[in-house]
C-alpha positions as CSV (number, residue, x, y, z in Angstrom):
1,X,6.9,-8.4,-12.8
2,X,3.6,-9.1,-11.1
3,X,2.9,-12.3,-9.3
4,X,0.7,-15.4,-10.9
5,X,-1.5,-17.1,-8.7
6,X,-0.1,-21.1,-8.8
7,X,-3.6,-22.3,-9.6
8,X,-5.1,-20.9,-12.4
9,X,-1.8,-18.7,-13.7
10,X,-3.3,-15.4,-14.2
11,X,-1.8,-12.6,-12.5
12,X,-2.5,-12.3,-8.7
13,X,-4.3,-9.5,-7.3
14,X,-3.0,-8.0,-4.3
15,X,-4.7,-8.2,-1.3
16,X,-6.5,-4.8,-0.2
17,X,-4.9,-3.3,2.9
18,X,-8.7,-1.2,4.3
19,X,-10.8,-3.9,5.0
20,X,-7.7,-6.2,6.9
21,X,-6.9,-3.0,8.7
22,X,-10.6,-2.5,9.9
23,X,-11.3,-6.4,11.2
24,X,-7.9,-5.9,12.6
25,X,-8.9,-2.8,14.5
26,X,-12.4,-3.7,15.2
27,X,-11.1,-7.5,16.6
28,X,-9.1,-5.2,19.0
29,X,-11.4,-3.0,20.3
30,X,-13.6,-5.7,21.0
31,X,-11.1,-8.1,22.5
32,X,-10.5,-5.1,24.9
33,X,-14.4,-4.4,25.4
34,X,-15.3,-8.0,26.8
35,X,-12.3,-8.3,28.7
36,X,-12.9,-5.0,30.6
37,X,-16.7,-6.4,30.6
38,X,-15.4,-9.3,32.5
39,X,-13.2,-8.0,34.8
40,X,-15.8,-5.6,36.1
41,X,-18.7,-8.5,36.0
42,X,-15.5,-10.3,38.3
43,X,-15.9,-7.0,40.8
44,X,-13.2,-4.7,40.0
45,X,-14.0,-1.0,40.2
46,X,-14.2,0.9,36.7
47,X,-10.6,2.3,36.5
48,X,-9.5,-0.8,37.5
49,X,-10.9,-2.8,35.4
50,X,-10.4,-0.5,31.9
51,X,-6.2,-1.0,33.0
52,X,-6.2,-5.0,33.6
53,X,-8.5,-4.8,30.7
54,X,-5.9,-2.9,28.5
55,X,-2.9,-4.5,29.8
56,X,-4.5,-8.2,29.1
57,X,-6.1,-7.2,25.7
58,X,-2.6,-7.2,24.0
59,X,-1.8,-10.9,24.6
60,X,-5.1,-12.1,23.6
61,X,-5.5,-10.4,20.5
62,X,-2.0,-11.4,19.7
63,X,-3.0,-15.1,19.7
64,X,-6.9,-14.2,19.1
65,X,-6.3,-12.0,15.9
66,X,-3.6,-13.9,14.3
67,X,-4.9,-14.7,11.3
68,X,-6.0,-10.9,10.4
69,X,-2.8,-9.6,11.6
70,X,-0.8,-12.1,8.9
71,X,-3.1,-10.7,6.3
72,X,-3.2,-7.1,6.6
73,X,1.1,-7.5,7.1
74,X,1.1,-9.3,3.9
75,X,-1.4,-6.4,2.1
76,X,1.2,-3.9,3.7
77,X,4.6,-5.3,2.3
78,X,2.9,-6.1,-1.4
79,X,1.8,-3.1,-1.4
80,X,5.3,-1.1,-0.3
81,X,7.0,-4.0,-3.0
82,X,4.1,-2.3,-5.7
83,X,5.2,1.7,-4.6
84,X,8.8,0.5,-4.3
85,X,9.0,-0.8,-8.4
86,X,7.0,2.0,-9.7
87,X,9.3,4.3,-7.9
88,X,11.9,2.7,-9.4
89,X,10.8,2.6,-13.0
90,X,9.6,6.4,-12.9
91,X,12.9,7.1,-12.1
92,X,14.6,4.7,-14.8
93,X,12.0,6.6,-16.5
94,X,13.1,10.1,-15.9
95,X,16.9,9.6,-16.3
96,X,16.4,8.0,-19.8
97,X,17.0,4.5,-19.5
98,X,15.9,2.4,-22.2
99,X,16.0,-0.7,-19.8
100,X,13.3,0.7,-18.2
């Protein structure tokens, strides 16, 4: 049974996992690129500042990319819930059931 979007009642359409995954990405790479930017503009030497920038790049895209992370988590369970059903039903399918 597919979901109905509660405003206008047609059938929802699934949000696309690609483009969440690519902000995602990107929004990390480029927390961790001004950070490390920073930290060197602050005076720490190079290998220095790509660690401190690594290592402080997690917390702040954890608060930072919130938003993008919720969205590309929900597009990833829909869309295991979608392969999980049609699993199912191809295999109702093959055994014979009717129900199916």
């Amino acid at each position: 049974m597919a979901e109905q979007d509660r405003t206008t009642g047609t059938p929802a359409e699934r949000p696309k996992v690609l483009p969440w995954l690519v902000v995602h990405t990107v929004g990390r790479l480029a927390v961790f690129a001004v950070l490390t930017v920073v930290l060197w503009m602050v005076g720490l030497d190079f290998w220095s500042g790509l660690l401190f920038g690594l290592v402080l790049s997690m917390p702040v895209a954890y608060f930072v990319l919130r938003r993008s992370r919720e969205r590309l988590s929900t597009a990833l369970v829909l869309r295991q819930e979608e392969r999980r059903h049609a699993k199912e039903q191809l295999r109702a399918r093959l055994s014979g059931d009717a129900a199916a």
